[in-house]
DOSEFI-844286 format. One line per 3 residues: number of its first residue (from 0); their letters; for each residue x negated, y, z of C-alpha. Coordinates in steps of 0.25 Angstrom, whole numbers. Layout:
NUM = A = X:Y:Z; ...
This chain:
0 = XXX = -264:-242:85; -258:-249:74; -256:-263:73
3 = XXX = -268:-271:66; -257:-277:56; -245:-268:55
6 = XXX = -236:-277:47; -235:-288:56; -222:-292:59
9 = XXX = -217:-292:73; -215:-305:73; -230:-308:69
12 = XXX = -236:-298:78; -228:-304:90; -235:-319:86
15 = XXX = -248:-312:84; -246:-304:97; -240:-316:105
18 = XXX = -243:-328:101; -230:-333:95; -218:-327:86
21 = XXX = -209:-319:95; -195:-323:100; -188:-313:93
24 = XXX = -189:-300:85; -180:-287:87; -179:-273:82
27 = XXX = -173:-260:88; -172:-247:79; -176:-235:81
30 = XXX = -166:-223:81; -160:-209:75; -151:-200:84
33 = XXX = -143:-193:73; -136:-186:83; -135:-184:99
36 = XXX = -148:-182:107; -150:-181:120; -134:-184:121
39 = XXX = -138:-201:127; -142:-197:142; -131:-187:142
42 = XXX = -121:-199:140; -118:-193:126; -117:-196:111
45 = XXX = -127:-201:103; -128:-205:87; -140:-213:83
48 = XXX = -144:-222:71; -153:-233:71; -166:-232:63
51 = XXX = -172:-242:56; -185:-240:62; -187:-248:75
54 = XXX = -195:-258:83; -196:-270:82; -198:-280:93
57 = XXX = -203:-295:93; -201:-303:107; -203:-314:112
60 = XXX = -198:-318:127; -209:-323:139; -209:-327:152
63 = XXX = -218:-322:159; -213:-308:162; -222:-301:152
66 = XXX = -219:-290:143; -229:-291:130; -228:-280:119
69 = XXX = -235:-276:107; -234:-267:97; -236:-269:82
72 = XXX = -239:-255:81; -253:-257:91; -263:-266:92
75 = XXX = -268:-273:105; -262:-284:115; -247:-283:119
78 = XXX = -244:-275:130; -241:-285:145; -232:-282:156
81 = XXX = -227:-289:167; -211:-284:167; -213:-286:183
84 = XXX = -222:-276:184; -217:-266:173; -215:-251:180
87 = XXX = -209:-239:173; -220:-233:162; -219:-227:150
90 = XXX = -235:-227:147; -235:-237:134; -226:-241:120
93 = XXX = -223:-254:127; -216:-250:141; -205:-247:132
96 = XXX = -204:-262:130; -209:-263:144; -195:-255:150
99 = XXX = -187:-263:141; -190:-275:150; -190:-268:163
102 = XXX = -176:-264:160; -172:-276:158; -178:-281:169
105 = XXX = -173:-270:178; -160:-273:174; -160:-287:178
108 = XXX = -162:-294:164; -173:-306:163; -184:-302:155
111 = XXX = -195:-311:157; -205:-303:148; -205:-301:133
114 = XXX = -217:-302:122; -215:-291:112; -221:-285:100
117 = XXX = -215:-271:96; -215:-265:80; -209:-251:78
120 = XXX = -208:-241:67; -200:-232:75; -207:-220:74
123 = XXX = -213:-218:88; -211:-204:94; -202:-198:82
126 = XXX = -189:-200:92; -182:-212:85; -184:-221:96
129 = XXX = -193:-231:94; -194:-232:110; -181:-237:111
132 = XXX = -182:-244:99; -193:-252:104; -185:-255:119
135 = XXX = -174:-259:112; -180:-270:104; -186:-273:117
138 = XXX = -172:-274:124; -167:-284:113; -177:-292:113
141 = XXX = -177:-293:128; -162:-295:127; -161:-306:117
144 = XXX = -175:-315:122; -169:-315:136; -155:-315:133
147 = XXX = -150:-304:142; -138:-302:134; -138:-287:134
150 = XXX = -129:-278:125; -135:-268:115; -129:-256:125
153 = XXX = -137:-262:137; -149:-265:131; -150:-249:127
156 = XXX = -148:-246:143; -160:-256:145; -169:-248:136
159 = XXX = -164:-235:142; -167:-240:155; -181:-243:150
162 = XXX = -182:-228:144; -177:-221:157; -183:-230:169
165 = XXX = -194:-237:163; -201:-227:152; -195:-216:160
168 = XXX = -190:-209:148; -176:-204:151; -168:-207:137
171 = XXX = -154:-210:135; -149:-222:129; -147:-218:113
174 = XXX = -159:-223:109; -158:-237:112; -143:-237:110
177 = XXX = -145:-233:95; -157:-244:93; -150:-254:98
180 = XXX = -134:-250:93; -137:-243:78; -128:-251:67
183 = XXX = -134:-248:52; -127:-238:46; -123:-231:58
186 = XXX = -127:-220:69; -122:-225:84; -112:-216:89
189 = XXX = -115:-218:105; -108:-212:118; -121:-215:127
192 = XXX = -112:-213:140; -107:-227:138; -115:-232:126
195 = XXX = -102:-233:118; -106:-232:102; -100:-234:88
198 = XXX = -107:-232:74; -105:-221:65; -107:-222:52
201 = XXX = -120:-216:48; -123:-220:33; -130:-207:27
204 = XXX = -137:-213:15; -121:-216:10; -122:-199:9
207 = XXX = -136:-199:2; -142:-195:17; -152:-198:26
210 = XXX = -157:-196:40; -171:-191:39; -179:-192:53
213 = XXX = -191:-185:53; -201:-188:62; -208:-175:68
216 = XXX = -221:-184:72; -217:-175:86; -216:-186:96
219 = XXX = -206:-185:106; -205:-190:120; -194:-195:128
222 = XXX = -200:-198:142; -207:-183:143; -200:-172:151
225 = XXX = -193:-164:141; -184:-176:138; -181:-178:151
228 = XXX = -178:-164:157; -166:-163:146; -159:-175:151
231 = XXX = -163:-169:166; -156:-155:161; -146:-164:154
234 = XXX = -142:-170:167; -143:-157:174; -132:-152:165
237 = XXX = -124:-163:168; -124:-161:181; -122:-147:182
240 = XXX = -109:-148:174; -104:-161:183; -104:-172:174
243 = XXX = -113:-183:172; -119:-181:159; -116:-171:149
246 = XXX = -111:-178:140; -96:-176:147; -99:-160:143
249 = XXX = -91:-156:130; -91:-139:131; -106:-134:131
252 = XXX = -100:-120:133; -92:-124:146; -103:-132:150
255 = XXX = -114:-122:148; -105:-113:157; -105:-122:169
258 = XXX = -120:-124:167; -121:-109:167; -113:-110:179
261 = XXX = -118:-121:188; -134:-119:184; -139:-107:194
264 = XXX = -152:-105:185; -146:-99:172; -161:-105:163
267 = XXX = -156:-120:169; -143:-118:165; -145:-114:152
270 = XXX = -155:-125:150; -146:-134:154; -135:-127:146
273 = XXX = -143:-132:133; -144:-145:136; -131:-148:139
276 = XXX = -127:-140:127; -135:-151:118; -129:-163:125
279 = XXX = -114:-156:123; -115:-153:107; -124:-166:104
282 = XXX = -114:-174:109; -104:-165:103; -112:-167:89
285 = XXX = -114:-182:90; -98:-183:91; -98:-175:79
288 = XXX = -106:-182:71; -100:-195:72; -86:-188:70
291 = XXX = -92:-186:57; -100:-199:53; -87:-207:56
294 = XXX = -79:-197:47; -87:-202:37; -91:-187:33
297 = XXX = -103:-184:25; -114:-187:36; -122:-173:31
300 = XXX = -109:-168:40; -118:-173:53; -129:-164:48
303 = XXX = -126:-151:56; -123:-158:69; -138:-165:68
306 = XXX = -145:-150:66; -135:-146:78; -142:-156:87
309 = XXX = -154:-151:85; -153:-138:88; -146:-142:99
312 = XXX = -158:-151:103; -167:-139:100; -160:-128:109
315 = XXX = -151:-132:119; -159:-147:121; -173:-142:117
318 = XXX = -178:-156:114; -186:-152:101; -198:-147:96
321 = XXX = -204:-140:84; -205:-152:74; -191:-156:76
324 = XXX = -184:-143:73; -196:-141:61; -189:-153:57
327 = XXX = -175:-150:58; -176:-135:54; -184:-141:41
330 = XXX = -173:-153:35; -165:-143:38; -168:-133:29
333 = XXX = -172:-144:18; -158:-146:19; -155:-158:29
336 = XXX = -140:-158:34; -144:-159:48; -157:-163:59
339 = XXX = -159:-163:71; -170:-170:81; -168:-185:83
342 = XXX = -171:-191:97; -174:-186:109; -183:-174:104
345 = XXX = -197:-167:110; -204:-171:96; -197:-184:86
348 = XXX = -188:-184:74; -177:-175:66; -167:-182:59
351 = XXX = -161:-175:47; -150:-178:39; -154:-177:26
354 = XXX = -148:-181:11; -157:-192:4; -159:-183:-9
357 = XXX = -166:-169:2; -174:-179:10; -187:-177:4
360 = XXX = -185:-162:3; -180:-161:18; -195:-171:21
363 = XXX = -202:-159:14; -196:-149:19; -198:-154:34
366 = XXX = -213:-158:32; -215:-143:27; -210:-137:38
369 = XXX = -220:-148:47; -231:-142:39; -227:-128:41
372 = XXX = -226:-130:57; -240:-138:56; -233:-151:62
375 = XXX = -237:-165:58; -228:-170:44; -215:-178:51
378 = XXX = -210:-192:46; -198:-195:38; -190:-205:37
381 = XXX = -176:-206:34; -167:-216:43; -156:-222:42
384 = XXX = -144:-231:51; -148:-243:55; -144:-256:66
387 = XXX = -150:-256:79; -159:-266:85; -156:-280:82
390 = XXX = -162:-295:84; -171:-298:72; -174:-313:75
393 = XX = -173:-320:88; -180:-334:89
């Protein structure tokens, strides 16, 4: 349910809500993998922009060991929980916030309980994060109101423990990383083994492009068991081959072999086969790509790696579904330089790469082929590089 006034400020919400204006105000974006997924919880590389789509939250510090959130996009009383009493759950919106704070809590930082009041326009369930958008604005808010002192890299293991122990989905840590590390104009080139990072240059309306997202109204889900078996099989792999996670695999072929050789059940080890392949070449791709961007080639040069991931992701990882490869298959025949499937799959968005002047032929020509197939007409929206989360006032 909506709000009963949508254009309230935060700011004014949170008085209306709470009483009083709130300490402070901060804002975490969403995100856009332009290249390496499912590459974070195999200690990989990833390459993600900041969107400008995000959420905003106002906070105000209490006492009494409360957490009390509310939403500008629902009606009805804040949400209460004692943070002594919170157990695991991933049952509502606000045990996000909720897992933020047991985090925190479990890792020995004083909370004493937070009043919040959440505004997003992330697109929910299109796989451009607005869950982690929404804990990480949590997390700096926590961090500044009580002073912890946290850098931006701990604070993305906080909201990752918050995924992994408290929600119980079993994510890796790009989302948060990107949301809380972008620069404008840039993609965030990370090595998720040891959060190293730098930016890449990532300025494609310079070239007369744009990265379309299209949102195949498919909603994905992270917690569910799909997600989790791959990085089961990804471990599985792992351990086979005698390493600790596969990103320290560089020759598919040679590795395939072992798998072939060490697996007794010949269905398991080509399954594990695939998924090891995808992990092997995304990270291969994601290198690739940013060897490019930092050459300063033309960025329509990155196209063919971006369509390589997908098909990558829609044989040997098999994380997508019809809409997405509807998607993909169509801005590509309307002439996109590349697409591929953006997050972490079972239903979201496609990004594609596309120049400003084709855009509204490659919209037609994708919302055609959803008509044909009898899907619901997807979203559109082009994106571009933006900063990460950042303090908007502080009282």
């Amino acid at each position: 349910m909506t709000a009963p006034n949508a254009h309230e400020t935060p700011v004014k919400r949170f008085a209306r809500e709470f009483g009083a204006e709130p300490d402070g105000v901060w804002r975490a974006p969403g995100r856009v993998n332009v290249i390496g997924e499912h590459t974070d919880y195999n200690a990989g590389f990833v390459l993600p922009i900041a969107i400008p789509h995000g959420v905003t939250a106002a906070a105000s510090r209490r006492s009494d060991d409360v957490l009390a959130v509310a939403s500008a996009q629902f009606d009805g009383p804040a949400a209460q929980m004692r943070l002594d009493a919170l157990e695991p759950s991933n049952a509502s919106w606000h045990d996000h916030a909720a897992g933020v704070l047991w985090a925190l809590r479990k890792g020995g930082h004083p909370v004493a309980g937070l009043s919040l009041l959440l505004d997003g326009d992330v697109p929910v369930g299109a796989g451009l994060s607005s869950s982690h958008a929404l804990e990480c604005a949590v997390a700096l808010a926590a961090n500044d109101l009580y002073s912890l002192g946290l850098s931006r890299d701990e604070l993305a293991r906080v909201t990752q423990r918050a995924e992994n122990d408290y929600l119980g989905a079993p994510t890796g840590i790009l989302d948060q990383s990107a949301s809380l590390n972008c620069t404008a104009g840039h993609a965030l080139f990370m090595d998720t083994a040891d959060l190293s990072s730098r930016q890449v240059p990532f300025d494609l309306a310079a070239h007369s492009l744009e990265l379309l997202v299209i949102d195949t109204r498919s909603p994905h889900r992270h917690s569910d068991g799909e997600y989790a078996a791959r990085r089961a099989q990804c471990e599985s792999a792992a351990a086979a081959l005698g390493v600790d996670f596969l990103r320290t695999v560089t020759d598919p072929v040679v590795a395939a072999a072992r798998l072939r050789a060490i697996v007794s059940d010949a269905d398991d080890a080509e399954l594990l086969i695939r998924r090891m392949r995808h992990v092997v070449t995304e990270n291969a791709r994601v290198q690739d790509v940013v060897a490019l961007l930092e050459s300063g080639a033309d960025p329509r040069t990155i196209g063919p790696a971006l369509t390589a991931s997908h098909r990558s992701l829609q044989y040997d990882y098999e994380v997508t579904v019809p809409r997405l490869d509807t998607a993909v298959d169509a801005a590509l025949s309307a002439g996109a330089h590349g697409a591929r499937m953006t997050g972490g799959g079972f239903g979201g968005s496609v990004i594609a790469l596309v120049d400003q002047a084709a855009r509204a032929g490659i919209v037609t020509a994708v919302a055609e082929a959803f008509d044909g197939h009898e899907f619901a007409r997807p979203e559109f929206f082009a994106v571009t590089a933006g900063p990460g989360a950042s303090r908007l006032f502080l009282r």
